[in-house]
N, C-alpha and C positions, 0 to 999 in steps of 0.2 A: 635393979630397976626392971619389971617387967615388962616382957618384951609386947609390942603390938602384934595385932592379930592380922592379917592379911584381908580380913573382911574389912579390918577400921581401915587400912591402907585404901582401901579400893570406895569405900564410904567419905573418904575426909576431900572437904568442897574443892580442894587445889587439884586435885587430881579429877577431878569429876568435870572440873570448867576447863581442863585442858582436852579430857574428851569431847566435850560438848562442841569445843573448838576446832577439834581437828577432824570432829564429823559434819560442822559447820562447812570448812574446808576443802572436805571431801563433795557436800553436798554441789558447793560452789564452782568446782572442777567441772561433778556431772551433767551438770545445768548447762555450763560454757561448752562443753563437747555438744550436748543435746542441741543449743540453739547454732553453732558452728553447723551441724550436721544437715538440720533443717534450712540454712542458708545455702548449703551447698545444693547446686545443681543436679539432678539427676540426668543420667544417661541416657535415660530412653528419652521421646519427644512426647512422650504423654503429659498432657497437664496437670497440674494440681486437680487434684476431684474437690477439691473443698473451692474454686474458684467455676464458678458458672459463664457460658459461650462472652454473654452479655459483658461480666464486667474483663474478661481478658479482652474486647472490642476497645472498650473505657481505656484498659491498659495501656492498647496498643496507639489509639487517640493521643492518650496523653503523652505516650512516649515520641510521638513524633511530633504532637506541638511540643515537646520541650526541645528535641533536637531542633525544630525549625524557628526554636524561638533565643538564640545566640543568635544567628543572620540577620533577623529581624531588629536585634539590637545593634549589632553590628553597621548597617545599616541607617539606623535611626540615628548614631552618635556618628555617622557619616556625614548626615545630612544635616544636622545639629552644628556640627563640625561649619561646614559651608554656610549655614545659615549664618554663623558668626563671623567667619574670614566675611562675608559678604556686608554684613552689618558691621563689620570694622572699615572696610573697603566705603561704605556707603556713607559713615563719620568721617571719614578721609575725608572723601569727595566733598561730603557738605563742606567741614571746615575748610578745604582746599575753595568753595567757592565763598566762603562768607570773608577770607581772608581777599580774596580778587575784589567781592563788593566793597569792603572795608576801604581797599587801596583806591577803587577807582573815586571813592566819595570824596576821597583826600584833595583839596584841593590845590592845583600844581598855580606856586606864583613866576609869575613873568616880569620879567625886568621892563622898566621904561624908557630907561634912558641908555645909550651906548656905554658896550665896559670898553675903558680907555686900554684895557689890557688888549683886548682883541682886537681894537678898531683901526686895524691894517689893510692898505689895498691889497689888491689880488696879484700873484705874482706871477704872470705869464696864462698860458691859457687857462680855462676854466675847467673844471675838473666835473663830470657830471657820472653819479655814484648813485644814485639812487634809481628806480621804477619810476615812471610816470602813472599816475593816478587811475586809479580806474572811477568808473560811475553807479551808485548804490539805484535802487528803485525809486527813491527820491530825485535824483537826479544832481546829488551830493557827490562833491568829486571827494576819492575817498585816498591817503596818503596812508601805505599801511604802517610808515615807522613817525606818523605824526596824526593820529587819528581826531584830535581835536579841532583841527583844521580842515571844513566841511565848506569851502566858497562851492556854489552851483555853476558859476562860470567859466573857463578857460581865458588865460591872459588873452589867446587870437580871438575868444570870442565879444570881452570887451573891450580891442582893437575895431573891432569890424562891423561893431555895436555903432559907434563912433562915440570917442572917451576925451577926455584932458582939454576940449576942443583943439585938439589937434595938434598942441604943441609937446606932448609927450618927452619927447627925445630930440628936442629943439636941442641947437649950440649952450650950451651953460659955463660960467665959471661958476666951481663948487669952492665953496668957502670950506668945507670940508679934507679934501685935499688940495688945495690952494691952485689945482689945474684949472686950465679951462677944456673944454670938450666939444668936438664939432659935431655938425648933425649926422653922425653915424653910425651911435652906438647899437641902434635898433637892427644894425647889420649883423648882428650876434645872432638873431630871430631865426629859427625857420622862415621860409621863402613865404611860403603859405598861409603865412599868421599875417602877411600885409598885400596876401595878393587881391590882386583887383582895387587896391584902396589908391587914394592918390597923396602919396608918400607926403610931398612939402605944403598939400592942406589937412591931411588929419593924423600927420606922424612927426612929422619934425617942423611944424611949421612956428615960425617966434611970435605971431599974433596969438590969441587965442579969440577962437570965434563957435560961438555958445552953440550956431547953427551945426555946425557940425555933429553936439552932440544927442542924444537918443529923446532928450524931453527939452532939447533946445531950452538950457539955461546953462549957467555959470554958477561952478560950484568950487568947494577948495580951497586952502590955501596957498601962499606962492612956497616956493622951493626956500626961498632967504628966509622966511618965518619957521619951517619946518627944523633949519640949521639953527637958529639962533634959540631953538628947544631943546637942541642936543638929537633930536630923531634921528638925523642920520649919517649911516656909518659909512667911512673911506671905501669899502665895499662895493657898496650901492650908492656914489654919488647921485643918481637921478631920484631916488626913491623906495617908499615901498614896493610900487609896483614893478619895477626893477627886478629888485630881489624875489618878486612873485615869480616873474617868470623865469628866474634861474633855477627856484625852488623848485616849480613844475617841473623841469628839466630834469632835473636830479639832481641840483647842485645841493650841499649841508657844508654847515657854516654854525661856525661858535654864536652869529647873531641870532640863528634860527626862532628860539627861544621867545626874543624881543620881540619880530615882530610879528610872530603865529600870536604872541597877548596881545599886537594895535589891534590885529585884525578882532580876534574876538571879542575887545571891547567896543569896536565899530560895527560888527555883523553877524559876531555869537550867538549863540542861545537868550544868553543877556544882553547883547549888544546896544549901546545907546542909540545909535540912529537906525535899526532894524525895529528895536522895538517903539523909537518912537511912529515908526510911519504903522505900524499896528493898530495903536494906539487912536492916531488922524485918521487912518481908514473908518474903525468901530465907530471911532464919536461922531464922523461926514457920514453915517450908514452908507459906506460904498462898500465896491467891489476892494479886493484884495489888491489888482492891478491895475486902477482906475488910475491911468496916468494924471490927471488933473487934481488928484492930492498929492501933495507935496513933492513935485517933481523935483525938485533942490534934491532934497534927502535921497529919493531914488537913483540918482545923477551920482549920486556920492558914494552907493552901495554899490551901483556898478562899479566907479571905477575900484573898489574893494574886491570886488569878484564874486558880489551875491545879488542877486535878484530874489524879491518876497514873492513865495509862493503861496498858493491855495493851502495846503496841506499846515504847511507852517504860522499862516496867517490866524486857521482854524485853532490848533493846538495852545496858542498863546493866548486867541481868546476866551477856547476852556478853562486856562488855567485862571486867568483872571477872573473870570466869573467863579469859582471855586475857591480864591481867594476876598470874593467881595469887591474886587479893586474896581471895577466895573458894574 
């Protein structure tokens, strides 16, 4: 077999593409030194001559908004930040107040009649636990752990009004607790809530005399009608009013409930005999407090502990008018 020549060896394509290859290679070495070299830094402080005053300004520009532009971001997912806890805070809040609206629309029911559970006298002195009332700009007495109870008047003030004609806290036997009770209980009162009055004509007196009281009439019914309803508790043998002014005092009581509802079905927002004297003011075109409409009714709202005001008298007749009713 004849042998090859060293020209064919150096001629045959396997050997040629490995040169090709490994001066590819090589070439690819030179290049990566050459641009490694040209990335490196030089020594001296002279600048590139191929980069002109203007764009190394540009450079210099750019290089420090980019430095100052991490802070800036920084910064902005700060406030981003807060914008959200604030706007979570501010969902809070709202839901935190629509659940308040929610609850207060809820309408709270009141019992009518005495629970036979509760309906026990008092056992020894009187326990008085609460704050006495303060006065809104209305002139609504304001009770801060019973805020639906808004009378304008204090129990001394329709004592002194002249109320019940006068037999208020007369001698009674209560069918309620099968006692009888002498004219004393009003000795429970502050001094002051009966001073200057004359005790046995417009506090304990057993007639009742219409003069005594504020639109001179007769209103109410008797104490036996009230019992033979169930209204009232061993408690409060004399009455609602009774228990008004224990309540004033500070007294709380499992009844509380029962009769905070007589009152606002008698003198409430909706109250039957508040909004009926509304009602006879509009249609008599009178004044709000023209005693010679319906004195009965107002005779009855006192002894409640509310007098019809201006403000209130107004209010109901917007609404009415806004409802057409009028």
């Amino acid at each position: 077999m004849p042998k090859r020549k060293s020209s064919d060896v150096e001629k045959s394509p396997s050997s040629a593409s490995k040169r090709k290859k490994s001066a590819s290679s090589q070439d690819r070495v030179d290049k990566k030194k050459t641009t490694s070299a040209k990335k490196k830094p030089s020594s001296g402080k002279a600048t590139s001559p191929s980069k002109s005053p203007s764009t190394s300004k540009k450079s210099t520009t750019s290089r420090k908004r980019s430095a100052s532009s991490p802070k800036k971001s920084t910064s902005t997912k700060k406030s981003a930040s807060k914008k959200r806890v604030s706007s979570k805070q501010d969902d809070a809040s709202a839901s935190s107040d629509e659940e308040q609206v929610s609850t207060s629309k809820q309408k709270k029911t009141y019992p009518k009649l005495v629970d036979p559970v509760t309906n026990k006298e008092t056992v020894g002195a009187i326990k008085y636990t609460a704050k006495e009332p303060s006065r809104n700009k209305k002139g609504e007495l304001v009770f801060t752990d019973c805020p639906e109870l808004r009378p304008n008047m204090t129990p001394k003030e329709v004592l002194q009004a002249g109320s019940f004609g006068g037999t208020y806290f007369r001698p009674i036997y209560s069918s309620a607790t099968g006692k009888q009770y002498k004219d004393e209980a009003y000795l429970e009162l502050p001094k002051d809530w009966t001073e200057g009055l004359n005790i046995k004509k417009k506090v304990t007196s057993s007639k009742y005399d219409e003069s005594v009281n504020t639109y001179k009439v007769k209103c109410g019914g008797s104490l036996e009608m009230w019992e033979e309803s169930g209204w009232i508790h061993k408690q409060d043998p004399y009455g609602w009013f009774q228990w008004y002014c224990r309540f004033y005092r500070g007294r709380r009581s499992a009844d509380d409930d029962r009769q905070v509802g007589r009152w606002l079905r008698c003198a409430g927002p909706t109250g039957r005999w508040k909004n009926n004297l509304i009602m006879k003011c509009y249609r008599a075109g009178a004044r709000y407090d023209d005693p010679n409409i319906s004195p009965v009714v107002r005779q009855t709202l006192q002894h409640w502990g509310y007098r019809l005001t201006e403000e209130d008298y107004q209010a109901k007749v917007k609404q009415l008018k806004r409802k057409k009713v009028v």
